[in-house]
C-alpha positions in Angstrom: -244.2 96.7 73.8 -243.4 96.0 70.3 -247.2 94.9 68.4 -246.7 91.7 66.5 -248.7 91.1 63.1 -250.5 88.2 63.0 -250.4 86.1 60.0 -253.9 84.6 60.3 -252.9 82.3 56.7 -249.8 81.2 58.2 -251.0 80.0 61.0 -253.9 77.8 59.3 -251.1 76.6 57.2 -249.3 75.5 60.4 -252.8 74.5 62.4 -253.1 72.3 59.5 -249.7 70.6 59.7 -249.5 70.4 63.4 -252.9 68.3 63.9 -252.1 66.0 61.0 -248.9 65.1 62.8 -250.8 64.2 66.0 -250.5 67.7 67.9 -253.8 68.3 70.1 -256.4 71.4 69.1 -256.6 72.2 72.7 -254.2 71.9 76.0 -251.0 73.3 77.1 -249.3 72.4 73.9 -252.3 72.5 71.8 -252.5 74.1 68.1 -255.1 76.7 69.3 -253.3 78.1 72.6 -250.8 80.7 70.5 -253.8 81.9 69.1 -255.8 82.1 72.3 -253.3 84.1 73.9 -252.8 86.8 70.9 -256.2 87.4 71.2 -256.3 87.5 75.1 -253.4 89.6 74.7 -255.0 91.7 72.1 -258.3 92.0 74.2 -256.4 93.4 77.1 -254.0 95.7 75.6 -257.3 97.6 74.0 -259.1 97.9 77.1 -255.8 98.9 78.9 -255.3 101.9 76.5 -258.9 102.7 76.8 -258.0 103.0 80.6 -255.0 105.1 80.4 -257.1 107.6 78.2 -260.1 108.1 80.7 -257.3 108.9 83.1 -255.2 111.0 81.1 -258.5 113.0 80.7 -259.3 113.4 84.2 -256.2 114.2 85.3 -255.1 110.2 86.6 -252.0 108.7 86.9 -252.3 105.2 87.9 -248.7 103.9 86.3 -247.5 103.0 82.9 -250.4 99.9 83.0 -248.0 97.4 82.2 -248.8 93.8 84.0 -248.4 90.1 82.9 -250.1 87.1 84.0 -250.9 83.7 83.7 -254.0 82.5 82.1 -255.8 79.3 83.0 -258.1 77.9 79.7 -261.2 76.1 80.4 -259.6 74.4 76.9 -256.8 73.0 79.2 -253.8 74.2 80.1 -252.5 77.9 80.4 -250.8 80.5 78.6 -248.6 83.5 79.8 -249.8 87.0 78.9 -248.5 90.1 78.9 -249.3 93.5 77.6 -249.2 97.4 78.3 -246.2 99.2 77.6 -243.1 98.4 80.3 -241.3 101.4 79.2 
């Protein structure tokens, strides 16, 4: 999985222009939910590798990790995760 770089300024530039033309904070389609999901996405990627290494150390092969899933936000609305490596 290729990792993305976040650029935190552009996207308070584009927070900014988004709710002043009327686009919710939260919701499906809300400014916040692209973030949300990097750091979901983020969150679970760490703790994944994390994973793999405890069972590279004891001798575990549980797959290559990689899984994707939908996300339901007590924000409103969902978002579509993925992480681990699919190669």
């Amino acid at each position: 999985m290729e990792k993305k770089v976040f650029d935190f300024d552009l996207f308070v530039k584009q927070a900014g222009e988004q709710l002043r033309s009327g686009k919710p904070l939260i919701g499906a389609e809300g400014v916040f939910t692209p973030l949300l999901k990097r750091v979901i996405e983020a969150s679970l990627e760490g703790e994944l590798e994390e994973h793999l290494k405890e069972n590279k150390k004891e001798g575990r092969n549980r797959g290559n990790g990689h899984t994707q899933k939908n996300i339901q936000s007590s924000l409103g609305g969902s978002c579509f995760v993925q992480w681990g490596d699919p190669s």
